[in-house]
ZAMARGU-4260 file (C-alpha; in steps of 0.2 Angstrom, whole numbers, plus 5000, padded with zeros to 4 digits):
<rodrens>
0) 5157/5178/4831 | 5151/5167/4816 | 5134/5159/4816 | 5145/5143/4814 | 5154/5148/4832
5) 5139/5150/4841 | 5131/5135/4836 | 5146/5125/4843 | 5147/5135/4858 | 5127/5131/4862
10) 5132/5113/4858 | 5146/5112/4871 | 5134/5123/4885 | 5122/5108/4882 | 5133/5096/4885
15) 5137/5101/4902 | 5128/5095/4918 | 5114/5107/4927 | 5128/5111/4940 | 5139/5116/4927
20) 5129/5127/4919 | 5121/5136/4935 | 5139/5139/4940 | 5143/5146/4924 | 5129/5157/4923
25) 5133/5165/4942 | 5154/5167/4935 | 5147/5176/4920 | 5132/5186/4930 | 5146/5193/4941
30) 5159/5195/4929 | 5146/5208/4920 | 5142/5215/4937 | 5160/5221/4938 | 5160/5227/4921
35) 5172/5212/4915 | 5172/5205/4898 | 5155/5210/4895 | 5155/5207/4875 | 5159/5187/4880
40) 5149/5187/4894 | 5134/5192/4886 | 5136/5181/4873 | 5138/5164/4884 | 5125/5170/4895
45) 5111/5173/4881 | 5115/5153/4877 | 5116/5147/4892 | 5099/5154/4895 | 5093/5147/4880
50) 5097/5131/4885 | 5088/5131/4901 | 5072/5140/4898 | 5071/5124/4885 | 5074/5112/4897
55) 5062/5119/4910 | 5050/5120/4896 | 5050/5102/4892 | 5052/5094/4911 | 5035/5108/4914
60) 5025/5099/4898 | 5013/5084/4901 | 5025/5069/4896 | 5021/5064/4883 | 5018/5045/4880
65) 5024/5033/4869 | 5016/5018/4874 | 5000/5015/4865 | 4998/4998/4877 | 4998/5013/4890
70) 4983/5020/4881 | 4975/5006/4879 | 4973/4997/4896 | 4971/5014/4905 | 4952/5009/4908
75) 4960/4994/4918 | 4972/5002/4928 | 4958/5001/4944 | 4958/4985/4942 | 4975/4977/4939
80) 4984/4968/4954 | 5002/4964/4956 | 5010/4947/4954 | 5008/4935/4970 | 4993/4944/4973
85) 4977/4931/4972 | 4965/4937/4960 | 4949/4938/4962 | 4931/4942/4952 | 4934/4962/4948
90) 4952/4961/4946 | 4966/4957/4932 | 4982/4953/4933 | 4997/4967/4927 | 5008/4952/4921
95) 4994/4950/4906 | 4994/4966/4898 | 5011/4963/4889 | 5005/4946/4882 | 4988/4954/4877
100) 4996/4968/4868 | 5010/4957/4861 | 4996/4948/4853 | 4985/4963/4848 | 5000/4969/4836
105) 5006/4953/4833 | 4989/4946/4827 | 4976/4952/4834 | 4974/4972/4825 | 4992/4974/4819
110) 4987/4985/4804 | 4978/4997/4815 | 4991/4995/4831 | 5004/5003/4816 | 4991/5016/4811
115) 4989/5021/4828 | 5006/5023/4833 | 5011/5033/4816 | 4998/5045/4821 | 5004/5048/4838
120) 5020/5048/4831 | 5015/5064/4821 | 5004/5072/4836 | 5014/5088/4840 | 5025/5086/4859
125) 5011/5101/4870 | 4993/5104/4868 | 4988/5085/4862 | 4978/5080/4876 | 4962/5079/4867
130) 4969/5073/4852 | 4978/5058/4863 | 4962/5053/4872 | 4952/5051/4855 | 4966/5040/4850
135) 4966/5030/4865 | 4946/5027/4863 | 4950/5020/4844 | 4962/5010/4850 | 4951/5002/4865
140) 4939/5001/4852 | 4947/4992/4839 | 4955/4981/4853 | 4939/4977/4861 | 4933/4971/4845
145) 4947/4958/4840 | 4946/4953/4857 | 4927/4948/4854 | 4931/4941/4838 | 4944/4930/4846
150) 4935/4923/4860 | 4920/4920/4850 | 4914/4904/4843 | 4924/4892/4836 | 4933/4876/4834
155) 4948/4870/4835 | 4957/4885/4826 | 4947/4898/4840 | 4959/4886/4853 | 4974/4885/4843
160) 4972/4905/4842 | 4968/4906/4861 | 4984/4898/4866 | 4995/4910/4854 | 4988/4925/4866
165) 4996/4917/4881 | 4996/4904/4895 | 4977/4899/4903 | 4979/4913/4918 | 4981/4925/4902
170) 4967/4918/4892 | 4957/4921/4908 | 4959/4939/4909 | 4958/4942/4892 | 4940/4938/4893
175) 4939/4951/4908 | 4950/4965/4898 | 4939/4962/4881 | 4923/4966/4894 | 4929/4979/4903
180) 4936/4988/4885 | 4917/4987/4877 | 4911/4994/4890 | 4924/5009/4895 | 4911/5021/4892
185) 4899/5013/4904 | 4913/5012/4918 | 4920/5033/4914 | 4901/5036/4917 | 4899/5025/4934
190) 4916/5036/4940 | 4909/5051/4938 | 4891/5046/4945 | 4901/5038/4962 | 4907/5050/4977
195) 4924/5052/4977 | 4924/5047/4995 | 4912/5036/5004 | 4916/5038/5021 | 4899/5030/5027
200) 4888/5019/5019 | 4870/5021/5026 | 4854/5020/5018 | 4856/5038/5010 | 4875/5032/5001
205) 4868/5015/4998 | 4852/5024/4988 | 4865/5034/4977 | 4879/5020/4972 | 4863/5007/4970
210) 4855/5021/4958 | 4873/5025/4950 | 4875/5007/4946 | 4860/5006/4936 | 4869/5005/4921
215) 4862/4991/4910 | 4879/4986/4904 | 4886/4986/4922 | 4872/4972/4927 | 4881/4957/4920
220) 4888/4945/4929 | 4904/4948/4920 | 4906/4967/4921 | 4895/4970/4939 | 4911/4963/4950
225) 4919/4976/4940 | 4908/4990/4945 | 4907/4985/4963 | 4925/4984/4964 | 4926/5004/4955
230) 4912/5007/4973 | 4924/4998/4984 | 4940/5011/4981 | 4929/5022/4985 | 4925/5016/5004
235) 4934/5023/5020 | 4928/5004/5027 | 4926/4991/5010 | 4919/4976/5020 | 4903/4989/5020
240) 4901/4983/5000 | 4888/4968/5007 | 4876/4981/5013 | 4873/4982/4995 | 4868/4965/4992
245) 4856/4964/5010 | 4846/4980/5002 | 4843/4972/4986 | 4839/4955/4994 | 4828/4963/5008
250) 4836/4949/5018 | 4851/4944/5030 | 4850/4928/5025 | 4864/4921/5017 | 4854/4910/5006
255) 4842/4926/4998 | 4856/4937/4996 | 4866/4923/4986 | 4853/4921/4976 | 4854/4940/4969
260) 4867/4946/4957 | 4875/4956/4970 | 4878/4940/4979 | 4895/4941/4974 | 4899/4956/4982
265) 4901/4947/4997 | 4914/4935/4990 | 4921/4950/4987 | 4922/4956/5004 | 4929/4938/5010
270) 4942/4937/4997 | 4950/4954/5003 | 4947/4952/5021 | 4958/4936/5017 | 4971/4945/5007
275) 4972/4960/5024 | 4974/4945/5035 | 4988/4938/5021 | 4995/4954/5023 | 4994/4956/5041
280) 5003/4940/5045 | 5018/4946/5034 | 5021/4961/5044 | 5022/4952/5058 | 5034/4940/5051
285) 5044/4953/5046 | 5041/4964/5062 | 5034/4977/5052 | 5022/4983/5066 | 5019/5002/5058
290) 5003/4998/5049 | 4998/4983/5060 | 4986/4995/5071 | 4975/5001/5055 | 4975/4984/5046
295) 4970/4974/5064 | 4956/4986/5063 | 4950/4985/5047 | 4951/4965/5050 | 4941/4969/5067
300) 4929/4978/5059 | 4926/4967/5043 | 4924/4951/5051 | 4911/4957/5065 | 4902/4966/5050
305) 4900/4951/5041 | 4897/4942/5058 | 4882/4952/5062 | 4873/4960/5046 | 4873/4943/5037
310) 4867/4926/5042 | 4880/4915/5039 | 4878/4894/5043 | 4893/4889/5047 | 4893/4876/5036
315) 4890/4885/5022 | 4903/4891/5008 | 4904/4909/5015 | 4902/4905/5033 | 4917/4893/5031
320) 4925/4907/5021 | 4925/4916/5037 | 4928/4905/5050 | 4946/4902/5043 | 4949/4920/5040
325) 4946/4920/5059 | 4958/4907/5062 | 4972/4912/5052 | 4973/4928/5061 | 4969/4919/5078
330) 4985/4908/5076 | 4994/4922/5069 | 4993/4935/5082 | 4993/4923/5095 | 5009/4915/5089
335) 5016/4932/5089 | 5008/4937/5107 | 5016/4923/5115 | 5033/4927/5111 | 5035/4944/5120
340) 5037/4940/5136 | 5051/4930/5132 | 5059/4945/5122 | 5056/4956/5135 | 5065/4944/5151
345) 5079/4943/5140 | 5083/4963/5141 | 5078/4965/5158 | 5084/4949/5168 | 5093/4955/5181
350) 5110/4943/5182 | 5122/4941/5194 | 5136/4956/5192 | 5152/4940/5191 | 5139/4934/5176
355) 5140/4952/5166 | 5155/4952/5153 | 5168/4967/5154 | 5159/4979/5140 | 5141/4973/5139
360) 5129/4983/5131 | 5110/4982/5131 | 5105/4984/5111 | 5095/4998/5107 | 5087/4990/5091
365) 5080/4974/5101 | 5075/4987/5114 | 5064/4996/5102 | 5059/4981/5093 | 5053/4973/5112
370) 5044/4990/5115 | 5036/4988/5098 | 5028/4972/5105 | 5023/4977/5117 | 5011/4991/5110
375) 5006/4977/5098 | 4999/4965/5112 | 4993/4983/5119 | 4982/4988/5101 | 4979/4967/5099
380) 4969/4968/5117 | 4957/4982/5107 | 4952/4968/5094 | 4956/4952/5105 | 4936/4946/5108
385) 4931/4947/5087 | 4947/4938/5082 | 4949/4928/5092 | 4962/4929/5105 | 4954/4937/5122
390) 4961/4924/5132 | 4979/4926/5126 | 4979/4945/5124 | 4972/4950/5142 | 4985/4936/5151
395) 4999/4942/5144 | 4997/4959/5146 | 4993/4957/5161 | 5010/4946/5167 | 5020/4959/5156
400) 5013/4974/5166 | 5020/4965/5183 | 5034/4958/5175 | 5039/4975/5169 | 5033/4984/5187
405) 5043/4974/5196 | 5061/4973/5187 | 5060/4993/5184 | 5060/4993/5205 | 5071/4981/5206
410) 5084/4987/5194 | 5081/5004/5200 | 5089/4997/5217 | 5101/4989/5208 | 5110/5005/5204
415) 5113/5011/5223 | 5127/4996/5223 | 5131/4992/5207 | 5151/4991/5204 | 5155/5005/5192
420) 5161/4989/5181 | 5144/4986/5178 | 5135/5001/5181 | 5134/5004/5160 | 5126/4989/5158
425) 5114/4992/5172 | 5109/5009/5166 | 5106/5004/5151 | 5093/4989/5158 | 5086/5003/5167
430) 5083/5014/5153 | 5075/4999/5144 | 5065/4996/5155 | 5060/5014/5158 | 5054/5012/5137
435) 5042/4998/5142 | 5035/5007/5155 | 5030/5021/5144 | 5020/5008/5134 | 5013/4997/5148
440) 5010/5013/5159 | 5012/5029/5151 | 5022/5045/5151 | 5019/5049/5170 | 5026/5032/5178
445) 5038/5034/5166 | 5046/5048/5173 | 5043/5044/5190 | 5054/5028/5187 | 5067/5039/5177
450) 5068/5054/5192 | 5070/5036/5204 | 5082/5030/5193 | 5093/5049/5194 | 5091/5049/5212
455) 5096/5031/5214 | 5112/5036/5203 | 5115/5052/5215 | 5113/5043/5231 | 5127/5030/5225
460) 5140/5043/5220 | 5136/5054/5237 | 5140/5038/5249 | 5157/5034/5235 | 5161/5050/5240
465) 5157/5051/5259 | 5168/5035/5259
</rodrens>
């Protein structure tokens, strides 16, 4: 075959999907196991090889970027927060990188922005890690600068300037993204200084972050929340971030430790406490109760921590802070709390059989969704005296264990006589019920309501028959 031939026939084997191709090369592998057509075999098979050792090759190599904006705000990505996500001190906003790079290589650096993507352009496809990363650290470089440049002094021009970047939320973290860019070394150094977990946060942990964050570049007041917020990704519990500031103010007082530079790592701690409770109070809403055990701790843990190792006024900024973080998940989990009950009389009400319709089910989903509940008032009682809602919690766990007692007995009974019409429906209240005892009881009164429940069953059919 010509040179020509082949060249087409690679071109079509390409072409084909990865199914294709494997099937292919199986119809070809067996058709030279039985010694057919082995010249054309061969041949389609060498290709078809070809072609997916080089496909292999390439999906195995590190991808290889062609986004220089990629390279550029990689120092950031610890720091970036999505939109609808209040910002706070330490963090910047994703939605303003595109404006920011838009402007770099519109008018901030667009020269070099050209320069830098013809030489990536020309870096070969494998092996160019190091050569990327040296790029990168020109490009934060240069971006750095014209940053600096732009935010610098000046008149009426330097705003005229400002507002071609972007809108004021923009300009904002523009000043945050020029900081963080002049001093990327600084911050590669502090995240190789930091433990990758801090699991506790004692005097000895305290010690090493405190002597890690001696950087002097780090201890402005622009780039420190910025280092303490690298500290906080690290932390198994990041309300713990305040310790910080009582060691360096030698004080619990509120007023000594807010006079210190690390004073704002307790704003810190509040604004996030207040983002978990935002958080918290959507799952609910939406009944997502999966994650609600974990966050109602954290939220548990963070408040009684501020509570006790700081001496907050309540009229004070950050006392105030608190005392509505408190609130909000107060009325939150109460509002929530109060509604199970209900949920749960609904499934299990016990109604007169004429009031049962021909074919009525008990649905699984609200079932599950009540039992759901339920474990949340359960995990809500563990957590109820720091936010906020003893009183609520213990009451109506408590009616929902009688309630729950006494209509699994009753139904139970219920099955001895219930008309076959509406033994289905009855079964099925039973079984609900039996769920909610799981929760409310555990796995052993459980079953001993589930064996009742068979032997109410048996019992029935035994006097039907002997009748």
């Amino acid at each position: 075959m010509s040179q020509t031939s082949i060249e087409r026939l690679r071109e079509y084997l390409a072409q084909l999907p990865p199914q294709s191709q494997a099937l292919l090369m199986r119809e070809f592998e067996r058709a030279l196991e039985r010694g057919q057509d082995t010249a054309v075999a061969t041949l389609v098979l060498e290709q078809l090889r070809k072609i997916v050792r080089k496909t292999e090759a390439e999906q195995a190599a590190p991808p290889r970027t062609d986004d220089l904006s990629r390279l550029l705000f990689q120092p950031l990505e610890p720091f970036l927060v999505d939109a609808g996500v209040p910002v706070r001190v330490g963090q910047v906003r994703r939605s303003s990188l595109h404006p920011i790079w838009q402007w770099l290589g519109r008018d901030g650096a667009p020269a070099k922005v050209n320069e830098f993507e013809a030489t990536l352009a020309c870096l070969p496809s494998t092996d160019n890690a190091g050569q990327i990363d040296a790029l990168a650290l020109k490009l934060q470089a240069v971006a750095s600068d014209a940053i600096a440049e732009l935010i610098g002094p000046g008149g009426g021009d330097k705003s005229r300037a400002l507002a071609r970047v972007g809108p004021p939320n923009v300009i904002e973290d523009l000043y945050s993204i020029g900081a963080v860019l002049g001093v990327r070394e600084a911050m590669a150094t502090l995240g190789e200084k930091l433990p990758r977990f801090l699991r506790a946060f004692g005097d000895s942990q305290i010690a090493s972050v405190t002597a890690a964050l001696n950087i002097p570049a780090l201890q402005t007041p622009q780039m420190l929340p910025f280092a303490l917020s690298m500290v906080i990704q690290r932390m198994t519990a990041p309300w713990q971030i305040i310790r910080l500031a009582v060691k360096i103010a030698a004080s619990d007082d509120e007023i000594r430790v807010a006079a210190t530079p690390y004073g704002v790592a307790v704003t810190i701690a509040l604004h996030d406490l207040s983002c978990l409770a935002a958080i918290l109070r959507m799952d609910i809403k939406r009944g997502r109760f999966d994650t609600v055990a974990d966050n109602l701790k954290a939220l548990h843990d963070g408040v009684r921590g501020l509570r006790t190792e700081l001496d907050l006024r309540n009229d004070s900024a950050w006392g105030k802070q608190l005392t509505s973080i408190r609130a909000d998940i107060s009325n939150a989990l109460q509002s929530e709390i109060d509604s199970v009950p209900g949920r749960v009389r609904r499934i299990l009400r016990q109604r007169a059989e004429k009031d049962i319709p021909p074919g009525a089910r008990v649905d699984s989903t609200e079932v599950e969704e009540a039992a759901a509940l339920i474990d949340f008032v359960a995990t809500c009682r563990n957590y109820a005296s720091e936010l906020a809602i003893n009183e609520v919690t213990l009451r109506t766990f408590s009616d929902l264990q009688q309630y729950v007692e006494r209509s699994t007995e009753s139904l139970v009974q219920s099955l001895r006589a219930a008309d076959h019409k509406v033994r289905t429906y009855r079964q099925q209240q039973v079984q609900a019920a039996i769920r909610f005892c799981e929760v409310l009881f555990g796995d052993d009164y459980a079953s001993l309501m589930s064996r009742a429940a068979e032997n109410a069953l048996t019992g029935e059919r035994k006097s039907s028959r002997a009748s």
